[in-house]
N, C-alpha and C positions, 0 to 999 in steps of 0.2 A: 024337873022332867028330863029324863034321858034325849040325847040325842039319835035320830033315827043312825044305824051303819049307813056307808056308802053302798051303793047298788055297787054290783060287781062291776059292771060296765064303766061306771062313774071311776073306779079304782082303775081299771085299765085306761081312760082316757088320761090317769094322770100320770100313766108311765111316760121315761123321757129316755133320751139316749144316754142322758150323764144326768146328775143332781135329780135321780127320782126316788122312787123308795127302792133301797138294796133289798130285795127282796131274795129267797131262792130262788132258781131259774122256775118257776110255775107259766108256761106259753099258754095256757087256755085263760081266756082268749085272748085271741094273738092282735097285738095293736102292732108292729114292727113289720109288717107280713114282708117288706122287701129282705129283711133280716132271713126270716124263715123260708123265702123261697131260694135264696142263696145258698142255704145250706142245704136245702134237697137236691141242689142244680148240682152242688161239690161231690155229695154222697154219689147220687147218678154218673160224674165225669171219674170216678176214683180210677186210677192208675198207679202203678210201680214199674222203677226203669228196667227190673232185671226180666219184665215182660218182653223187652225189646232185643231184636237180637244187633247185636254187634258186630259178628262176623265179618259183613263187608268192609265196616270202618275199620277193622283189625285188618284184614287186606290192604285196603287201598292207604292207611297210613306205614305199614309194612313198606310197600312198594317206593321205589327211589324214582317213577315215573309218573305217580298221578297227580299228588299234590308239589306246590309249588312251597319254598320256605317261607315265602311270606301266605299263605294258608294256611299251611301248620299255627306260622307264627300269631294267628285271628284266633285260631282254635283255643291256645295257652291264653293269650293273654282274656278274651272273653269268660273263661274257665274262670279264671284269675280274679276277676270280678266279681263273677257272680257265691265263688264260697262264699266271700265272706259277707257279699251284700245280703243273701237271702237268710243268714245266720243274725245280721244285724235287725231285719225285720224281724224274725220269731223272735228276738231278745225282745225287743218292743214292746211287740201284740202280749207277751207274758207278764215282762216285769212292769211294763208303764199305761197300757192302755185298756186291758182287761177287768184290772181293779178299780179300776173309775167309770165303765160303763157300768149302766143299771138296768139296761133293757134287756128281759133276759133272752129273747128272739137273737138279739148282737151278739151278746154272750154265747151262744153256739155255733153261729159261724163262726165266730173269733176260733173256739178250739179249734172248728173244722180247716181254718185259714193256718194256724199254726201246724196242725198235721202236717198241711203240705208244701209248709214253708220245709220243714224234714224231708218230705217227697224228694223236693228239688234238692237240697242237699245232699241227698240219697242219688240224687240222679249224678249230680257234678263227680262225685266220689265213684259210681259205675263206672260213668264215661273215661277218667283219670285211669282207672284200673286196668277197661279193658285195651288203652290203646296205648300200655304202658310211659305214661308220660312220668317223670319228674317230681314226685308229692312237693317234694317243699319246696321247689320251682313254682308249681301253683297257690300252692297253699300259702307263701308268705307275697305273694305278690303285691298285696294291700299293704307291705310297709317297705315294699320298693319301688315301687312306680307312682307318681305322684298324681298322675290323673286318677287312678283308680282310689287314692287315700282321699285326696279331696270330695270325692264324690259321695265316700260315705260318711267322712265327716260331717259334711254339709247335710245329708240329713239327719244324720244319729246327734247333733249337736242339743237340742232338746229332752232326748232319754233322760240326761243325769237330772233334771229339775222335776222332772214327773216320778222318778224312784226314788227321790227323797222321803223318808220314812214322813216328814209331817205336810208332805206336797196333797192338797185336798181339792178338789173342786169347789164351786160356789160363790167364790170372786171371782170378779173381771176378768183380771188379771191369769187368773191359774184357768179359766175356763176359754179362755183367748189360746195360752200356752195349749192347750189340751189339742181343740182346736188347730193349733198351729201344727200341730206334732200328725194330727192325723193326716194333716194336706203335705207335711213333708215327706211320711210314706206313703203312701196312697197315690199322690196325684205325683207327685215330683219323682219320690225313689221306684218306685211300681212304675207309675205312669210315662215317668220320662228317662232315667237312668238305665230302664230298662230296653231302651228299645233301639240305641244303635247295635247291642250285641245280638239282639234277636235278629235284625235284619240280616248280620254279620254273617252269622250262622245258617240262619234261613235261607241264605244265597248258594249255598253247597247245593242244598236241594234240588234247584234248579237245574242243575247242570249232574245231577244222580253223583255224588258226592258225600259219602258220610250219611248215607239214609239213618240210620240208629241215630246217631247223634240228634241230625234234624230232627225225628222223628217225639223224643225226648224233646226239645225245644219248642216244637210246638205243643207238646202237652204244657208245655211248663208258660208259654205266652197264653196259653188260653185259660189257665189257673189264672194265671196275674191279671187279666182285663181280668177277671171276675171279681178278684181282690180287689182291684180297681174300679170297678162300678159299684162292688158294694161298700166302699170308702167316703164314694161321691151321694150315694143315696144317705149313708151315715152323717156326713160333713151337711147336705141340706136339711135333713132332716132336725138337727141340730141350730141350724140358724131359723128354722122354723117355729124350732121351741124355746129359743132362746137369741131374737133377731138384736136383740140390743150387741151383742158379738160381734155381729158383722158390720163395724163402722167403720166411714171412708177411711179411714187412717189405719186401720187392720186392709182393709182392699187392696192400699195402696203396697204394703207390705207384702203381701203375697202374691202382688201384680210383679213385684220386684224380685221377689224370689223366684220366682217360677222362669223369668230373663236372665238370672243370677244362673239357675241351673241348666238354660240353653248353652249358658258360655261354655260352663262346665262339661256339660255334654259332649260341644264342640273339640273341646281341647281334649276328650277322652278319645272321640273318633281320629282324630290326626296321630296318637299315638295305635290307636284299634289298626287303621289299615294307611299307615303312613306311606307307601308302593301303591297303594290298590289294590284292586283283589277282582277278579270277575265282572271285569269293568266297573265296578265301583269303586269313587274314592272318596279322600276325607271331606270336599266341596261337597259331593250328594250326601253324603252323613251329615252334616251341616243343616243342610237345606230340610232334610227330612228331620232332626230332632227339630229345630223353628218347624215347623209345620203340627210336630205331635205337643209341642209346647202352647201354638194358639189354642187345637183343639181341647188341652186342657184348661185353658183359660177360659174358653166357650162355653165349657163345660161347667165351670162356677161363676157361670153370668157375670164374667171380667171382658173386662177389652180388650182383643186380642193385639200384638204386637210386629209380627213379622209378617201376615199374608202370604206364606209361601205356599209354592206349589208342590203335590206331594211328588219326590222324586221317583218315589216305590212304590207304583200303585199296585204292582204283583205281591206287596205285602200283604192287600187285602183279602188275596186269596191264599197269600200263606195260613194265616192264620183260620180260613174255613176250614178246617180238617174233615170236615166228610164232601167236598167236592171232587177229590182225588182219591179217593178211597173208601172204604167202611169202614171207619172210625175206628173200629174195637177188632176189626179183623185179625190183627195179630196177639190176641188178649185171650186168656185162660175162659174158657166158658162161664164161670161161677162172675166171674166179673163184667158180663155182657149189658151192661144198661145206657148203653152210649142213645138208646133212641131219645131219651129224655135231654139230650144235649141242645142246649138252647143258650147263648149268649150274645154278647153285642160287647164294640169298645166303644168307650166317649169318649 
């Protein structure tokens, strides 16, 4: 006697993030729905840098009176970092982390994440152009300054074991690895490496400074918390389906790493604004990576480490982009869907 098929439902409850049936991307019906509203929330934010205009930054870094050398010098070296970290993420999300997710809700943000890992790229490469800096000043920065190499060492260390051609899911072991690789971009490289340059940068603002540039920064931190929350939804959802993963001695390990990449952090800022800068220096970059480091430890029901207080609370309204503006104000009409704009950081 034949066995009955599985109800359709019964098929979707056994989708997983990883180790489920490879199936084609078929979303109806949707079991991932944090996956699927992610990628409507991307589509709705979509932007391009050559939207923004440059003008003034082309002025004011022209001019031999507005900006200070060590300003300039935040600008290059932030640059400098971010080519090549957001090239190292899309290398990720393509070659090591796409082929091993099964959920096909993930599966399309992941494209939609890699687009705009290109975005950013596409931004760093405007911004270089129009304030004529230096190309291979910036562009080789990553194998002359040793804060900016260890940073992405430190997360890119994982890639080469997930693009081995016979690297599979479904042991421990490779599904820990998996796991580990997505807390290292996600929470660590997104979540934490990323954000004494954003402050760096975001602090021009304040003082009307490089609007274009800013203005491009904030689209590109409110990209990455997204990246960043749907990492964290991905990473629980994951020990959800698979809780045997999350054992004390993997906890402990990414309790350590996530302290590991404070240091890190640390010692990027002291090279970022070694002078200062707009009354910030490398002790308040300190203080504020320990702070965005608890909250991502908070964030994966870890314990958090340093207690600190935020130094930058005007960060939190940096990154509101429609408190100061209409969002989409300076954007081509056909691209006007910013009302849908809804996020949050963890």
């Amino acid at each position: 006697m034949s066995q009955a098929m599985p109800s359709l439902a019964q098929q979707v409850n056994q989708r997983k993030i990883i180790n489920g049936k490879d199936d084609v991307v078929q979303l109806y019906p949707i079991k991932h729905q944090f996956a699927w509203d992610a990628y409507l929330a991307g589509n709705a934010n979509h932007w391009l840098p050559n939207e923004i205009s440059m003008q003034k930054d082309i002025e004011q870094w022209r001019s031999n009176s507005v900006l200070t050398e060590d300003e300039r010098r935040v600008v290059k070296f932030a640059l400098g970092f971010f080519t090549t970290a957001d090239s190292i993420v899309a290398n990720n999300l393509i070659l090591a982390v796409y082929k091993h997710v099964t959920s096909p809700e993930c599966r399309m943000y992941l494209l939609r994440q890699a687009y705009e890992e290109a975005i950013h790229t596409h931004a760093y490469q405007y911004i270089v152009e129009s304030l004529g800096l230096d190309e291979a000043e910036i562009f080789t920065m990553y194998n002359r300054i040793d804060s900016i190499y260890n940073k992405d060492q430190f997360a890119a260390q994982l890639v080469p074991q997930l693009t081995q051609p016979d690297f599979a899911t479904g042991t421990l072991e490779n599904d820990q690895a998996f796991l580990e690789n997505l807390i290292d971009f996600y929470v660590i490289m997104e979540g934490i490496f990323f954000y004494s340059s954003f402050a760096a940068i975001l602090s021009f603002r304040r003082r009307n400074l490089l609007p274009g540039v800013a203005e491009q920064f904030q689209y590109i931190m409110r990209d990455e918390s997204m990246h960043m929350n749907f990492g964290m939804e991905m990473i629980h959802q994951i020990i959800v389906e698979q809780p045997h993963l999350w054992s004390e001695t993997f906890q402990r390990k990414i309790i350590n790493k996530i302290v590991k990449a404070a240091e890190l952090e640390a010692a990027y800022a002291k090279e970022l604004v070694p002078n200062g800068i707009l009354g910030l220096n490398a002790e308040s970059f300190e203080s504020y990576t320990r702070y965005i480091a608890d909250r991502r430890l908070n964030a994966l029901n870890l314990s958090t480490r340093f207690h600190e207080k935020n130094p930058f609370p005007w960060m939190s309204e940096a990154v509101d982009l429609t408190k100061s503006k209409n969002f989409f104000e300076t954007r081509i009409t056909e691209y006007q869907t910013g009302g849908a704009l809804q996020w949050d950081d963890f």
